[in-house]
N, C-alpha and C positions, 0 to 999 in steps of 0.2 A: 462653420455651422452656426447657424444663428438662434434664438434664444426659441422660438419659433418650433423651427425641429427638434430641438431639444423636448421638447415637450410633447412631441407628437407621440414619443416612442411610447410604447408600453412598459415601463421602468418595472410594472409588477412583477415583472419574468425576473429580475434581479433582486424580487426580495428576500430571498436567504443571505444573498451577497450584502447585501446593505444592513441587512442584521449584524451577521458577522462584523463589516465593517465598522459602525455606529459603536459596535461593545469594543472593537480594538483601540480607537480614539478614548470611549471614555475611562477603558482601562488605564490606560497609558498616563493620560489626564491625573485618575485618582492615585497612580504609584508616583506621581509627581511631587503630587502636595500634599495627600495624608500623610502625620505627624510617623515616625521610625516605628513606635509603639504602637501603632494600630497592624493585628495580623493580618497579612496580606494572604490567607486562606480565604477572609472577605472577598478578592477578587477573582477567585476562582471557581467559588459560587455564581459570583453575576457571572463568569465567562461560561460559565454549566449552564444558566439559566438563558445564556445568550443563543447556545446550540440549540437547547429545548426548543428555544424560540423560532429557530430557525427551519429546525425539524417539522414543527406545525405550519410554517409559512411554505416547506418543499410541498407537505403533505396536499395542502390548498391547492397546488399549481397540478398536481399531478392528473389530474385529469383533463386540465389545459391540452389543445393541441400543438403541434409544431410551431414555434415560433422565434422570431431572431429580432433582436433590432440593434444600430449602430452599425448599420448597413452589415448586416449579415457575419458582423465581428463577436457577437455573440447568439447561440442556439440555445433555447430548451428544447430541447426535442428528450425522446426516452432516454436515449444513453444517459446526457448528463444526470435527467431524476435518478436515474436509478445508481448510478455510480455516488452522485450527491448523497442518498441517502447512505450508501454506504457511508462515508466517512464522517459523514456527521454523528451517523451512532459511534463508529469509531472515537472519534473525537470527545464525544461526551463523557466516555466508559474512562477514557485516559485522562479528562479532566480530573475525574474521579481518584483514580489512583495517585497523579500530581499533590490534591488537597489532602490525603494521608499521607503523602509521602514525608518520612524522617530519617534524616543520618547526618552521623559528625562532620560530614563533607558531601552536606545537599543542596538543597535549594534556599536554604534559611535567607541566607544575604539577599538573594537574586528573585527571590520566590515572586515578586510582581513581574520582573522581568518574564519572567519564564511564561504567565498567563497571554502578555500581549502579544508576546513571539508566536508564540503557539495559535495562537486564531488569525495572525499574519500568514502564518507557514497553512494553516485550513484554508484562509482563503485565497491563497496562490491554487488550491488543489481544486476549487470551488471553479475558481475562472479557467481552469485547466479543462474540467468534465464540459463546460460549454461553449468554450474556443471555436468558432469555425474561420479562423484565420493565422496562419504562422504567428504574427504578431500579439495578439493578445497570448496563442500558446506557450511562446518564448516569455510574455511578462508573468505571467501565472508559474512557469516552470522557474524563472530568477527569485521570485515573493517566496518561494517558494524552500529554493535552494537557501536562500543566505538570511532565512529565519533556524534553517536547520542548520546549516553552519555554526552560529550563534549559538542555538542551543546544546548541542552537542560539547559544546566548552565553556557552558555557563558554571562550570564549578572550578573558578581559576585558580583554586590553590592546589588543585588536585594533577597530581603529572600526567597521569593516564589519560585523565580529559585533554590536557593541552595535547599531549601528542595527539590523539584521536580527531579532536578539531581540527589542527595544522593539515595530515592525512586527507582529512571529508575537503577540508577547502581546497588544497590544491589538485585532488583526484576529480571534485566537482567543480573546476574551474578548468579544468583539460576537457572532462569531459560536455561544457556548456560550447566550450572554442568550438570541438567538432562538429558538435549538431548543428552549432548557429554555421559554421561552416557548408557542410550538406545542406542548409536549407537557402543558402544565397544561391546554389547551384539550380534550385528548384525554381527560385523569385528569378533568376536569370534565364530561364528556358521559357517561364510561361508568363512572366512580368507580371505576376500577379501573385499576393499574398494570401487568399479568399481561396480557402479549401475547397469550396462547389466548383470556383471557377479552374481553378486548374485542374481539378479532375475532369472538367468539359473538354479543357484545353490539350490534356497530355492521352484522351482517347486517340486522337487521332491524329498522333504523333507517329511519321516517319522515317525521319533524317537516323542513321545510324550512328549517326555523332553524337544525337541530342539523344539516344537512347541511353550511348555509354556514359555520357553526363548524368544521367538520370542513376543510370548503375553507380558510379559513385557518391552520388548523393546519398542514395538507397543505406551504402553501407556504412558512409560517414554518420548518417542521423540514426541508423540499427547501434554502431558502436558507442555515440553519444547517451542514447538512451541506455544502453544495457549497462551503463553508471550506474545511472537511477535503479533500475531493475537489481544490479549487484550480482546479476550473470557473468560466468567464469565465462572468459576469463580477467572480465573488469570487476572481479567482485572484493579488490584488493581491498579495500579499505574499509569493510562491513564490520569483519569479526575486529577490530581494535573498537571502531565506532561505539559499537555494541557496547563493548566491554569497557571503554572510559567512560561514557556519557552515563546522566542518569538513569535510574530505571524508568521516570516516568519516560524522558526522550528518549529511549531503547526502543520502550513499545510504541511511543510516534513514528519514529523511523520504522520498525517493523509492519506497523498496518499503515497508516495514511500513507506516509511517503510512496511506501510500497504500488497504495493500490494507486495513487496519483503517478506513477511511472509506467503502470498499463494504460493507464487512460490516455494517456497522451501518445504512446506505442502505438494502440489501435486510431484515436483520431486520426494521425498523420499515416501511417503505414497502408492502412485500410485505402484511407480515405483517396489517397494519392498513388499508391503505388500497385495497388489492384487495379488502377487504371491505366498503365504505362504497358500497353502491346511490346512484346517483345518482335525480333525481326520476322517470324514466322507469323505476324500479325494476329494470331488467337491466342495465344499465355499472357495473361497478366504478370508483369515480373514479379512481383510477389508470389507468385505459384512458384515461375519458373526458380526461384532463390527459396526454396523451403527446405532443401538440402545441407542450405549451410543453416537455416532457421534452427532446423533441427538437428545438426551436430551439436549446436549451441545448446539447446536443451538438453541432449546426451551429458554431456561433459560436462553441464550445473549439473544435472539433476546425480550423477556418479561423485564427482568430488566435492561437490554438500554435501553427502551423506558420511564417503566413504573418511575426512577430512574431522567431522562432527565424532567420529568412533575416538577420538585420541583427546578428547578437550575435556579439563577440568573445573575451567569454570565456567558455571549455566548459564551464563550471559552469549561466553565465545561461543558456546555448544549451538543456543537458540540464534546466532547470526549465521553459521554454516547451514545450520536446521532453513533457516530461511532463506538463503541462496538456495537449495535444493526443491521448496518449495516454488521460489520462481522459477525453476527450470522444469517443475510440471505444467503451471503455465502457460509456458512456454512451448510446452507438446499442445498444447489447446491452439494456438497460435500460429502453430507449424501447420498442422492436421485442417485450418482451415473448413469446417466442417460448417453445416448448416444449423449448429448446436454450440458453433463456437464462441457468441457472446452468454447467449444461456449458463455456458460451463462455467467460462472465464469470471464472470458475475456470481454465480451461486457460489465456486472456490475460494473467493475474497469473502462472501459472505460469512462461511462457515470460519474463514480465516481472521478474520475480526474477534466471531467470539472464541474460539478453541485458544490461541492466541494473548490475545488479551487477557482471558481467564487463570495462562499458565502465568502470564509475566505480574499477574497481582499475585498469585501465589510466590513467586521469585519474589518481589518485593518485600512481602512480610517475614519471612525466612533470611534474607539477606539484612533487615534493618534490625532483626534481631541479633542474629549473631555478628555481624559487623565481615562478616565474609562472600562470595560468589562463589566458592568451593562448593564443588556436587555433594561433599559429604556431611556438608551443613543439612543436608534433606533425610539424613538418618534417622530414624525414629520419629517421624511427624505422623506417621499413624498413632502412637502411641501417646502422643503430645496434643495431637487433636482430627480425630479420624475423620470429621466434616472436611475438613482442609484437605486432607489425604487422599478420599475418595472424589472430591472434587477434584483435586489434579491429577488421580486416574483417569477422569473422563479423558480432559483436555488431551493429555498423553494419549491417549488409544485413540484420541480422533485426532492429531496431527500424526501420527502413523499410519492412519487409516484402516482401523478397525470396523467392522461392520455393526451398524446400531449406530456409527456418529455421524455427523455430517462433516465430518472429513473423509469418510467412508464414500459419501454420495457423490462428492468433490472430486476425488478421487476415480471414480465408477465415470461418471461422465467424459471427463476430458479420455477416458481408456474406450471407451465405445466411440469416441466423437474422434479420435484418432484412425480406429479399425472400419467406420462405416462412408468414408472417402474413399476415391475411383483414382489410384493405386493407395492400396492401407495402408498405414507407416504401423507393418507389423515388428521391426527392428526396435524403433520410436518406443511402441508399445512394450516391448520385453524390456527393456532399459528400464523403463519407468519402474514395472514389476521390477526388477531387480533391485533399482535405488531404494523401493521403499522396503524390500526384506532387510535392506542395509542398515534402516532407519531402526526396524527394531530394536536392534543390540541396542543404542545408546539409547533410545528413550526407553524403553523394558532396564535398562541402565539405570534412572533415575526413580522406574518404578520400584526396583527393587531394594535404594535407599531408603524412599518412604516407605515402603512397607515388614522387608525384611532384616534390617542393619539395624542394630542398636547406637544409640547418641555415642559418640567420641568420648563426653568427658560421663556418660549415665544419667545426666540431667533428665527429667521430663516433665519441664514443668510447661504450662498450658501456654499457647498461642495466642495471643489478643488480637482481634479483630476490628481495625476502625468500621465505623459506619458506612462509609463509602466504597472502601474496601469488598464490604461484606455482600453492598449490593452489584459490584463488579460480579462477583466470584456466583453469583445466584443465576445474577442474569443472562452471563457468557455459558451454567452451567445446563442452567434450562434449552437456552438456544441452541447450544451445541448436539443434546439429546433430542430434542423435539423434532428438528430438520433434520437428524439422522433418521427418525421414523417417520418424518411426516414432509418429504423433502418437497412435495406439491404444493405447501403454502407457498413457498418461494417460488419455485414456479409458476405458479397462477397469477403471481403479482407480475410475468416478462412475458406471459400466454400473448398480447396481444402490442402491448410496448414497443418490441425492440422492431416493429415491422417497421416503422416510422424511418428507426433507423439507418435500417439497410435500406431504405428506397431513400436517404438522403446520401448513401454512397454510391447512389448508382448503381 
């Protein structure tokens, strides 16, 4: 490629990406060579100021239409904006709690390290949401995985962390073989990498050979992925993860990683396998295999919950919490409905801040007392009832209480299940089920903050950093507001995701 076309492309479609990028070099740069004594909380301002930035640069594009260059290896199209914005608010919110972050076994040593990693590991997720090619998806899904590797054991004195790390590495190093597996099978059937193109190609596919090829593909790169996802029953390695890594890396993995392991599910699944005729030449095999989709869903969404009833520390609690979470998902996913990026979309949304909002609360509670124990949340009504009643919200909206927008979340993927031609009315009672499960233990945690007295009688006040504080406002606003007013979000995919589905064909 010559310097020529190089230049033709429209590079502007890449400019969140080259934000991000531009602040990970100069990060990197300045933990290089500023003196030991300068605090490296300075570069986690500029990496906050970096997402700002990038946020207002999404913002600019989003009325841009369809567009791809690098021969079609990268799209803006809606999905990526919108999935994009997701993670970069994400991203911001978790910077946030990173630069308060404090403990005898934190990020003190490492704390530059942790800022480059983490906007490496954003923009693997970044190039993920606008992949229209195996290739670029597989390089954004590795940037991706082994900045999160990395971080999950950047606290090397700590045992927990090392095992937890050793764990995520070898669990996501099996599970990268697979997919990268399953998807040779795919380059091999249609000799091409370019997601458009082999959805042309695998329409009008007959050989029954090439079909059952395609069937293992299907479920090698379903299994690969549902690593990422942390669906049972690959979801082995989530609650250690959780539970040794940082709290700020907790909640990276909890939301970015997270919603970067849908994005990549639907790009290729959709994209590909809603196009593969089975022999009867009218099912898409992705229809025709939603049975097993949604056993898969069934059995997260039951053993995250029912697995969470028995755990005492909020860390381990909030990684089952989050396996059962993506086995709702996952009912969105199965149900296949004409509502199903809508869902899938507003549930990460609501799931960013309900989410983020509990895990800054876990944060202050844990760096105070030096513990993860549930019983550290004793008496924090009484200690500081702002705190309190903030992590009621969050609670009652990762349950799905009505008034939050985990309620909406919740409400959608259950309608968007029942209004498909046959219902998944089984699908749906499960769900209902898992989430009565889910009361016990989170009504569990309500009832330490509000009803238990402290361990040792102590009540003395709660301090609050700055950035902290604007976490805890802003996940607690969002979580309320889109509970009552769930048509903002809405209006913002009212005409978006059209784009989308007419680039799946």
């Amino acid at each position: 490629m010559d310097l020529e076309t190089l230049l033709s492309f429209d590079w502007g479609l890449m400019a969140p990406e080259f934000i991000i990028l531009i602040a990970t070099v100069i990060l990197t740069l300045l933990d290089l060579f500023l003196p030991k004594k300068v605090d490296r909380k300075l570069l986690g301002w500029l990496g906050f100021a970096s997402v700002l930035l990038a946020i207002a640069a999404l913002t600019g594009l989003l009325d841009n239409p369809l567009g791809s260059i690098l021969h079609d290896t990268f799209r803006l199209d809606a999905f990526a904006k919108a999935f994009k914005l997701l993670l970069l608010v994400g991203s911001a919110l978790v910077l946030l709690l990173a630069i308060d972050y404090e403990s005898k076994e934190g990020l003190t040593e490492y704390r530059g390290e942790f800022y480059y990693l983490f906007l490496t590991g954003l923009l693997g997720a970044m190039i993920m949401s606008s992949s229209g090619d195996l290739i670029t998806l597989f390089v954004g899904l590795e940037t991706l995985s082994i900045s999160s590797y990395i971080l999950a054991g950047l606290r090397k004195k700590n045992l927990k962390s090392n095992e937890s790390a050793m764990k995520y590495v070898i669990n996501g190093s099996i599970s990268t073989a697979i997919t990268l597996f399953g998807m040779s099978y795919l380059y091999g059937i249609t000799g091409s990498t370019n997601l458009k193109e082999m959805s042309d190609m695998l329409m009008s596919i007959s050989d029954s050979q090439h079909i059952y090829l395609l069937g293992l593909a299907f479920f090698m790169v379903f299994v690969g992925l549902s690593f990422k996802l942390a669906s049972v029953p690959f979801h082995m390695w989530a609650p250690d993860v959780y539970e040794g890594a940082a709290t700020p890396v907790t909640a990276f993995l909890s939301v970015v990683s997270k919603i970067a392991g849908f994005v990549i599910l639907i790009r290729v699944m959709v994209s590909i396998f809603a196009s593969v005729p089975m022999e009867d030449g009218t099912t898409p095999m992705l229809f025709a295999l939603q049975d097993f989709i949604g056993f898969l869903a069934a059995v997260t969404m039951i053993l995250g919950n029912v697995v969470a009833l028995r755990q005492r520390n909020i860390k381990r609690m909030f990684a089952y919490s989050s396996i059962a979470h993506a086995g709702y998902l996952l009912v969105a996913f199965t149900a296949m409905s004409y509502v199903m990026f809508d869902s899938i979309w507003f549930y990460m949304l609501a799931y960013v801040f309900m989410n983020l909002g509990a895990f800054a609360i876990i944060q202050l509670v844990t760096m105070k007392t030096g513990s993860e124990d549930i019983s550290e949340f004793a008496g924090l009504y009484r200690r500081s009832p702002i705190l309190a009643v903030t992590m009621g919200v969050f609670i009652l909206s990762l349950a799905g209480i009505p008034g939050t927008a985990g309620f909406i979340g919740k409400l959608n993927i259950f309608l968007g299940a029942l209004m498909v031609n046959p219902s998944h009315y089984v699908l749906a009672s499960i769900m209902i089920g898992a989430t009565v499960i889910s009361y016990f233990y989170y009504f569990g945690i309500l009832s330490q903050v509000f009803f238990r007295p402290t361990a040792t009688g102590e009540e003395t006040k709660v301090k609050v950093p700055v950035g902290t504080t604007v976490v805890i406002i802003l996940c607690a606003a969002a979580t309320i507001l889109f509970g009552v007013m769930p048509q903002l979000a809405f209006d913002f995919l009212q005409t978006n995701f059209e784009q989308f589905i007419d680039f799946m064909g």
